[in-house]
N, C-alpha and C positions, 0 to 999 in steps of 0.2 A: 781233268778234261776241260777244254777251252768252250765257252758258251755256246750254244746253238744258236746256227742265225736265223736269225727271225724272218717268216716267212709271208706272212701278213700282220697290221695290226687288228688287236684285239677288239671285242663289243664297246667298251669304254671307251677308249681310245677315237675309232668312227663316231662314236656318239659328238665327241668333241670337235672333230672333224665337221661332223653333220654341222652342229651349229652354227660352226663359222660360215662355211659354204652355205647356209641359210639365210645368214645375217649379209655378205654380200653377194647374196641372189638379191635381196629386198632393195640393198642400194642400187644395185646394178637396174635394177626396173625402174626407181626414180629414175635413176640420170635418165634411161634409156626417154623416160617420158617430159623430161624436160627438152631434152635434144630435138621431140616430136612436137613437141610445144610452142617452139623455138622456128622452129622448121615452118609449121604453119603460120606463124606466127610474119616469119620474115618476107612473107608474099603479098601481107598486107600493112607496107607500111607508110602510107598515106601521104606520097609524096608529088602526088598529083599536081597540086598548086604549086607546086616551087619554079624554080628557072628552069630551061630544059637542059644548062649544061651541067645542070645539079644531077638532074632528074636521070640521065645518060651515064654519068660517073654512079650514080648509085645505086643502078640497076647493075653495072658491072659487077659490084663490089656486094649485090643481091645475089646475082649469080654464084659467085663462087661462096658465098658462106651458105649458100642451099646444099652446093657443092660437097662442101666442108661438114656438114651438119648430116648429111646424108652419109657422106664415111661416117662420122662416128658413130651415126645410129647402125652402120651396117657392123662396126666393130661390137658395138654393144650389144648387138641380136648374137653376134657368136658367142660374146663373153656369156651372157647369160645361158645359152644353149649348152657349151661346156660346163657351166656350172649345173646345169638339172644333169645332165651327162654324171658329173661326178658325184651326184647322188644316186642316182642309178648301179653306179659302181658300187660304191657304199653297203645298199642293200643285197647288193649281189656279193657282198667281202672282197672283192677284186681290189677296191679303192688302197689307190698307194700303191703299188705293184705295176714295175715296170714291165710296157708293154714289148720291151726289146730283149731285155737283159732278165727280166722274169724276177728280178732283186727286187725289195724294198726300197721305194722313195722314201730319204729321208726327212724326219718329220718336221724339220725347218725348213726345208723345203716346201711342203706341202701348206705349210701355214703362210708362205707369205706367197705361193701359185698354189691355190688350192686343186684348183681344175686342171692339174701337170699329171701326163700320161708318161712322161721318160727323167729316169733320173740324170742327174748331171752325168756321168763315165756315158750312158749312153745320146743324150744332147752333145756332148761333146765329139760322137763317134760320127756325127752327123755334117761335121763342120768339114 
């Protein structure tokens, strides 16, 4: 008789899962607070005294890295969101279980998108 296919991972297995997803939640929050840091940071930067064709070129060039900075702080509030997300999962044993295909996310997968809701056959079905 051929193995049965696995249906969720095991307590051990999440456990391992847990950590990683733990480990970049905590990075995921630096960055997110450097970006915020960065952001405030770029509104004051003391270019008062200079030439005003300086001062005009790098207010443009303020602009859009506020611009810039504000994406990725908005990327990074979702990353982080999916990542409490796929803790949530976790404790509930859903984690890793595709939400199309109802299969098992593979576990190399999971480890390098932790916070992935569809396996590749169903990311694929989506193209």
């Amino acid at each position: 008789m051929g193995q049965e296919e696995k249906l969720r991972y095991n307590d051990k297995e999440l456990e391992e899962f847990k950590l990683l997803i733990n480990e970049k939640l905590n990075k995921a929050k630096e960055q997110l607070t450097l970006i915020e840091s960065a952001y405030r940071n770029d509104s004051n930067n003391g270019t008062d005294d200079t030439s005003p064709t300086f001062k005009a070129f790098d207010e443009g060039s303020e602009t859009m890295s506020k611009e810039a900075n504000s994406q990725l702080a908005i990327r990074q509030e979702k990353f982080i969101r999916d990542l409490k997300n796929a803790l949530i999962r976790i404790e509930n044993k859903t984690y890793g279980v595709c939400r199309v295909t109802g299969k098992l996310i593979m576990a190399e997968r999971l480890r390098i998108v932790p916070h992935a809701t569809l396996s590749i056959e169903a990311k694929n079905m989506q193209k």
